[in-house]
MDTraj code that builds the backbone (N, CA, C; nanometers):
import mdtraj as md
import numpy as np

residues = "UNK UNK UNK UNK UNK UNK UNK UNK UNK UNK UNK UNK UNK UNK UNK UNK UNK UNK UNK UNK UNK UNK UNK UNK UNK UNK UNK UNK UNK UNK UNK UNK UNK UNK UNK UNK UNK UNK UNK UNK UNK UNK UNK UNK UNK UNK UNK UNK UNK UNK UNK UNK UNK UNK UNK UNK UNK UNK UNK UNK UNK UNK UNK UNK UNK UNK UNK UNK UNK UNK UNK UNK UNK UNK UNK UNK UNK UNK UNK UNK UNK UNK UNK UNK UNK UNK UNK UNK UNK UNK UNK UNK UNK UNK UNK UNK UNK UNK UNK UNK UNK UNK UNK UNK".split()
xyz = np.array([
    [-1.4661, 1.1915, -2.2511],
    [-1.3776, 1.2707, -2.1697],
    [-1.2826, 1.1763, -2.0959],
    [-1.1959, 1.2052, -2.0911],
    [-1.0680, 1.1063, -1.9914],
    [-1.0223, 1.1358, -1.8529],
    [-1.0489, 1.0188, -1.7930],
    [-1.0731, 1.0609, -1.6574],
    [-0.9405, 1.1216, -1.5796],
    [-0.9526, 1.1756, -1.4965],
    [-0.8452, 1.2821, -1.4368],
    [-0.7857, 1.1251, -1.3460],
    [-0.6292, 1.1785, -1.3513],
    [-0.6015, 1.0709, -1.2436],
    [-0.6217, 1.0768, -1.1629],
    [-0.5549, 0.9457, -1.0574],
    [-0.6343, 0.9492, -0.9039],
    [-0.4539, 0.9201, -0.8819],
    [-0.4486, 0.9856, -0.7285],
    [-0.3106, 0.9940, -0.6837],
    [-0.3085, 0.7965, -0.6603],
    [-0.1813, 0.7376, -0.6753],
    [-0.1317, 0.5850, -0.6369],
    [-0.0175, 0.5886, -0.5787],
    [0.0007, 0.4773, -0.5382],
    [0.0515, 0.4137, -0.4113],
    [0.1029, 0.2926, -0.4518],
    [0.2507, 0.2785, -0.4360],
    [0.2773, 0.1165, -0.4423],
    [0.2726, 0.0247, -0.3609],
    [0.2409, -0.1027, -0.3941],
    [0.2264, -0.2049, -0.2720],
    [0.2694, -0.3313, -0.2815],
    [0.3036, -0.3540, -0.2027],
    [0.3104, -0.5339, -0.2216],
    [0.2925, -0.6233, -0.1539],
    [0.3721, -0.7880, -0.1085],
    [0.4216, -0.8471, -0.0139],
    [0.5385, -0.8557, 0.0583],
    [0.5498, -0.8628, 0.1819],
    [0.6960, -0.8430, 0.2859],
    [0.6896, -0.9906, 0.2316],
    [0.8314, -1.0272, 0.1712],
    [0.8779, -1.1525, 0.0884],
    [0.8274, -1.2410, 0.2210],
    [0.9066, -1.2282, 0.3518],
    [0.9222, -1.3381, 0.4335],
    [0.7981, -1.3424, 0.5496],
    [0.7652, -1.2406, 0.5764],
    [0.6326, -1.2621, 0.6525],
    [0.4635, -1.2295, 0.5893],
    [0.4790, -1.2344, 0.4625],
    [0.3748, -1.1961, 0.3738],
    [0.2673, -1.0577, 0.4218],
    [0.3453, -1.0051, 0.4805],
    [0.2125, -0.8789, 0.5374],
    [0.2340, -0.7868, 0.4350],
    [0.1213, -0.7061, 0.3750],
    [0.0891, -0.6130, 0.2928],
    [0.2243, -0.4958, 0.3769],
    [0.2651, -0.4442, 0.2567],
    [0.3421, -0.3085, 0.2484],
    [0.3789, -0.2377, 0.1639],
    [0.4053, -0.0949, 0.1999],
    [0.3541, 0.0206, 0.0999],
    [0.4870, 0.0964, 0.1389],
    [0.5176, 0.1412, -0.0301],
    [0.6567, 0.1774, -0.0620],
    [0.6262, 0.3482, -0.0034],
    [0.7425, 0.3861, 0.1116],
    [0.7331, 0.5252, 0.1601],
    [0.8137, 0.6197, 0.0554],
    [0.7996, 0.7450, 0.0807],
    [0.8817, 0.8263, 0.0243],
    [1.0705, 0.8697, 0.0599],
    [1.0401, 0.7589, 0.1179],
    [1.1791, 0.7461, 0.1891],
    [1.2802, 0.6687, 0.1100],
    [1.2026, 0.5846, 0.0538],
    [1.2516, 0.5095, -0.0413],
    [1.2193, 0.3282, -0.0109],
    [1.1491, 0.3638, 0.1898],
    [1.1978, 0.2116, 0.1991],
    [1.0413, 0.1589, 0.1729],
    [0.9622, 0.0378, 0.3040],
    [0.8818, -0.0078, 0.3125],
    [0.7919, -0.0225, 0.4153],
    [0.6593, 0.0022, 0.4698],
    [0.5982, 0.0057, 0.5916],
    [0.5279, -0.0726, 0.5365],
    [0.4361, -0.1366, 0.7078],
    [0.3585, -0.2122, 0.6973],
    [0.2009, -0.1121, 0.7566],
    [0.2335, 0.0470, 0.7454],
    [0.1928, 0.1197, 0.7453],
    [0.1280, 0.2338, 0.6064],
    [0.0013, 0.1898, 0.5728],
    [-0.0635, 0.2589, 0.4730],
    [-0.0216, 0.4178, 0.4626],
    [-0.0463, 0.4917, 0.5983],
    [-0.0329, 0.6427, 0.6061],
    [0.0836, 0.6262, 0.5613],
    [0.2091, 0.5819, 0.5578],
    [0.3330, 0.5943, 0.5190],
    [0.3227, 0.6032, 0.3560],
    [0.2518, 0.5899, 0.3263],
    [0.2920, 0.5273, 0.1269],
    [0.3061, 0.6877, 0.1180],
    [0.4239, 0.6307, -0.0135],
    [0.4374, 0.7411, -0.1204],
    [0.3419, 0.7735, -0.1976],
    [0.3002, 0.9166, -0.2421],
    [0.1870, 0.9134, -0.3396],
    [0.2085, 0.9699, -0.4913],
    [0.2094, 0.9342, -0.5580],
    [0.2727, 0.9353, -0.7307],
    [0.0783, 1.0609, -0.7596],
    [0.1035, 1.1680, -0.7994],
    [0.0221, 1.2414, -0.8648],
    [-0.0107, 1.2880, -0.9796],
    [0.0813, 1.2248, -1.0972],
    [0.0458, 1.2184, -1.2353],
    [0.1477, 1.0769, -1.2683],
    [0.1233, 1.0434, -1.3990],
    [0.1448, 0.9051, -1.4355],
    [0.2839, 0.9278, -1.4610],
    [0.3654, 1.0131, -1.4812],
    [0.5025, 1.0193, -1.4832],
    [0.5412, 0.9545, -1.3681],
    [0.5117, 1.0291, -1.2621],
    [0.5536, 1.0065, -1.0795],
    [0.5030, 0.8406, -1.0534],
    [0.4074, 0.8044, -1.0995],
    [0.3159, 0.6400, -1.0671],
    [0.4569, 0.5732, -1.1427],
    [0.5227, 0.6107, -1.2908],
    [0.6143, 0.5343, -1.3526],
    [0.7100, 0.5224, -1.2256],
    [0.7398, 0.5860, -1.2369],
    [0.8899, 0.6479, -1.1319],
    [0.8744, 0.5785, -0.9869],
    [0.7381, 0.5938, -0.9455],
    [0.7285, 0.4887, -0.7978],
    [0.7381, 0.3747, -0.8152],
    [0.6864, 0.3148, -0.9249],
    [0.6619, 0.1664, -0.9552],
    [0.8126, 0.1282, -0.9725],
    [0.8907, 0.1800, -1.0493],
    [1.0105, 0.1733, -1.0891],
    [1.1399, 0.1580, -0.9503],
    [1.1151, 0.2486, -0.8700],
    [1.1591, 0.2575, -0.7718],
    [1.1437, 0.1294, -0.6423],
    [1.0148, 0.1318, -0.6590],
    [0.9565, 0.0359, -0.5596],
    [0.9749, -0.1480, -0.5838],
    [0.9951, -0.1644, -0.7474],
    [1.0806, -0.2777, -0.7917],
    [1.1988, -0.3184, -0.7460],
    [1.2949, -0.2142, -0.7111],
    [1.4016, -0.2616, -0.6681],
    [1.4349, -0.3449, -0.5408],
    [1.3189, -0.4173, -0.5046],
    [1.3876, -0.4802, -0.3923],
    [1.3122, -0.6400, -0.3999],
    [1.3368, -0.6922, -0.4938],
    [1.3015, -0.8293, -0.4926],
    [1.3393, -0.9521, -0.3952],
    [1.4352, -0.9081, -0.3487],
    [1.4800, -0.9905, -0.1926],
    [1.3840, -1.0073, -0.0944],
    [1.2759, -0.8735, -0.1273],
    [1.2354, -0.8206, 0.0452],
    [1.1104, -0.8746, 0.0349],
    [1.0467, -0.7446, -0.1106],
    [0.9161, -0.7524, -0.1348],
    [0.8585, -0.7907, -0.2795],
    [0.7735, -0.9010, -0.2993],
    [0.6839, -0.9687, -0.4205],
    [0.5733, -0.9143, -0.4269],
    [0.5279, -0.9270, -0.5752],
    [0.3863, -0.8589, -0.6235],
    [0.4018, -0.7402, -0.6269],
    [0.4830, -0.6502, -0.6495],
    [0.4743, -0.4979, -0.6333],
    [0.3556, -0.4530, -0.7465],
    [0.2998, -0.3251, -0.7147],
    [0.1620, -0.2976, -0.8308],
    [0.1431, -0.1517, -0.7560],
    [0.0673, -0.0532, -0.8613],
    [0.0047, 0.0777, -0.8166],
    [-0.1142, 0.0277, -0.7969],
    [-0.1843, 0.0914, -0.6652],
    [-0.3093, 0.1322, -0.7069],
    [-0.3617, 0.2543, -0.6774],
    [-0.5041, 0.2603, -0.6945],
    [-0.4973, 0.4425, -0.6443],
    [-0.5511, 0.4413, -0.4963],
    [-0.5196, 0.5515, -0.4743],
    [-0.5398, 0.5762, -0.3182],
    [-0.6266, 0.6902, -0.2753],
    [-0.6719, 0.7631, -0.1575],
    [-0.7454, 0.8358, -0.1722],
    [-0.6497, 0.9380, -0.0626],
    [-0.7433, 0.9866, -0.0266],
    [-0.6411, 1.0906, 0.0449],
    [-0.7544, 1.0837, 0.2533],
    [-0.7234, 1.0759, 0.3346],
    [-0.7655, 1.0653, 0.4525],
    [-0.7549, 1.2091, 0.4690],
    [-0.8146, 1.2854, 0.5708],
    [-0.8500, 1.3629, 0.6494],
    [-0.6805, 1.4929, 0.6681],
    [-0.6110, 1.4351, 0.6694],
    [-0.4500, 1.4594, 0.7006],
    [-0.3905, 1.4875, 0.5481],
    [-0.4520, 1.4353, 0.4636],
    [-0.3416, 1.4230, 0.3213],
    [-0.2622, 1.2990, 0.3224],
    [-0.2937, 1.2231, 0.3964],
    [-0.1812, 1.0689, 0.3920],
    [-0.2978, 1.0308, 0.2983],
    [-0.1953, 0.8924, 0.2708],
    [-0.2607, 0.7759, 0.1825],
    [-0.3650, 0.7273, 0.2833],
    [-0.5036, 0.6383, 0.2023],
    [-0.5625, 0.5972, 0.2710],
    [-0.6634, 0.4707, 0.1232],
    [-0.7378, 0.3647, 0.1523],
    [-0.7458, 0.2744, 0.0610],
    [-0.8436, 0.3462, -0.0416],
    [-0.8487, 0.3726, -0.1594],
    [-0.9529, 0.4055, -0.2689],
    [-1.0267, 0.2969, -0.2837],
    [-1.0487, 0.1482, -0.2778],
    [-1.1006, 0.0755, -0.3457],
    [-1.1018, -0.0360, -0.1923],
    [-1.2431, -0.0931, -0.2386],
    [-1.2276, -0.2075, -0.1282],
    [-1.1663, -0.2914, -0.1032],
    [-1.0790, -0.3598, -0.1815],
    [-1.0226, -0.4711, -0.2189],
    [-0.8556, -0.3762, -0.1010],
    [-0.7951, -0.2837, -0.1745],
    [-0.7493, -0.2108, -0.0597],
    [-0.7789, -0.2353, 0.0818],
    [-0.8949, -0.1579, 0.1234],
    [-0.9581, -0.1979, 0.2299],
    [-0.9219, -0.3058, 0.2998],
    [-0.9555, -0.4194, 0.2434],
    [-0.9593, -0.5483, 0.2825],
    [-0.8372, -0.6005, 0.2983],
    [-0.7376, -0.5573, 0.2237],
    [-0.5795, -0.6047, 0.2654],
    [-0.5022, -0.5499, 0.3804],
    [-0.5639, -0.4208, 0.4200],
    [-0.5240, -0.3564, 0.5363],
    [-0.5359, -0.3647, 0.6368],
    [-0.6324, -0.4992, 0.6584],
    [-0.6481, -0.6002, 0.7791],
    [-0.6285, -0.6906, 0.8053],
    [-0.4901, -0.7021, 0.7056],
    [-0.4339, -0.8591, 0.7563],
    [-0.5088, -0.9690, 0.6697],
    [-0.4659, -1.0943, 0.6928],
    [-0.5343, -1.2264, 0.6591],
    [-0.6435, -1.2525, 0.7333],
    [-0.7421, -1.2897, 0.6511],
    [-0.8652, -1.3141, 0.7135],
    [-0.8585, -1.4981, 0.7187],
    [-0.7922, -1.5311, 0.6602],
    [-0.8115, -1.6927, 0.7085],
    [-0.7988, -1.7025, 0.8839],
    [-0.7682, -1.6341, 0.9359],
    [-0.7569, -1.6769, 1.0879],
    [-0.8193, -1.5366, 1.1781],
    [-0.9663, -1.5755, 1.1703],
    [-0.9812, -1.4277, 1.2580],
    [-0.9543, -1.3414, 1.3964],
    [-0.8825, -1.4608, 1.4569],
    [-0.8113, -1.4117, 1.5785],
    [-0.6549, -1.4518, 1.5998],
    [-0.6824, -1.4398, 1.4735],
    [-0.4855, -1.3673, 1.4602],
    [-0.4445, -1.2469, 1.4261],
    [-0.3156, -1.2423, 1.4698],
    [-0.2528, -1.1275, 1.3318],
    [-0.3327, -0.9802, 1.3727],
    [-0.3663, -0.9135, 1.2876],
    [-0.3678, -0.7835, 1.2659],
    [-0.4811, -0.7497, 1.3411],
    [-0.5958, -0.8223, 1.2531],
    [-0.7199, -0.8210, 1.2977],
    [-0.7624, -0.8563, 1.4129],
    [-0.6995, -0.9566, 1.5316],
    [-0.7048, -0.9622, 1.6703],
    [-0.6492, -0.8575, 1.7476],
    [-0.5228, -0.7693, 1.6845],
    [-0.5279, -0.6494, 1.6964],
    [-0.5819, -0.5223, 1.7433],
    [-0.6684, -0.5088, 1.6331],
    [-0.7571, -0.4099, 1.6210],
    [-0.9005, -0.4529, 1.6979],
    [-0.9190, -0.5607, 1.7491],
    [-0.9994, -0.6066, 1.8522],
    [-0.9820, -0.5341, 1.9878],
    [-0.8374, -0.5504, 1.9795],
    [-0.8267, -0.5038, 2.1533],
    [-0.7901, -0.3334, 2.1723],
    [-0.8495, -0.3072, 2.1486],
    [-0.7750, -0.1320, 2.0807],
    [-0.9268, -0.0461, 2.1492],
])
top = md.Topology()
chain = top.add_chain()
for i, resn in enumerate(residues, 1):
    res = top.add_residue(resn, chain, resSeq=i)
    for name in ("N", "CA", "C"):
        top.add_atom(name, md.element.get_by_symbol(name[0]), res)
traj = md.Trajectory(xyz[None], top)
């Protein structure tokens, strides 16, 4: 049997400050997950990926992956590896994102 898709999300690197970001439906880029666009059959995943290429100035590594859906219907990480990018760089644990979410 072939598995049903799972809604995706494009992502990449902010070229100049390397923080994870996710292509909105706006067309642009957040450093905000809830923001991603969500592609719901593989036509729409072509078409985001496609879309979300166009900005090689800004952002490197662009890629789908799948996403899940949070509580709201926003994007939210399907896979751990997800997860784990959505907290920043872990080489420095009291930097950045993750010192962040410390003081919160």
């Amino acid at each position: 049997m072939a598995r049903q898709f799972q809604p995706r999300m494009a992502t990449g690197s902010d070229l100049l400050e390397g923080d994870v970001v996710y292509f909105t439906s706006a067309g642009d880029w957040s450093r905000r997950i809830e923001d991603a666009a969500l592609a719901v059959n593989p036509d729409a995943a072509a078409n985001l990926l496609s879309r979300a290429s166009e900005f090689p100035n800004a952002v490197v590594g662009v890629y789908l992956v799948e996403a899940a859906l949070d509580d709201r219907g926003r994007a939210a990480p399907a896979h751990f590896r997800e997860v784990f990018r959505t907290r920043g760089p872990s080489n420095y644990p009291q930097h950045g994102r993750q010192a962040e979410r410390e003081h919160v």
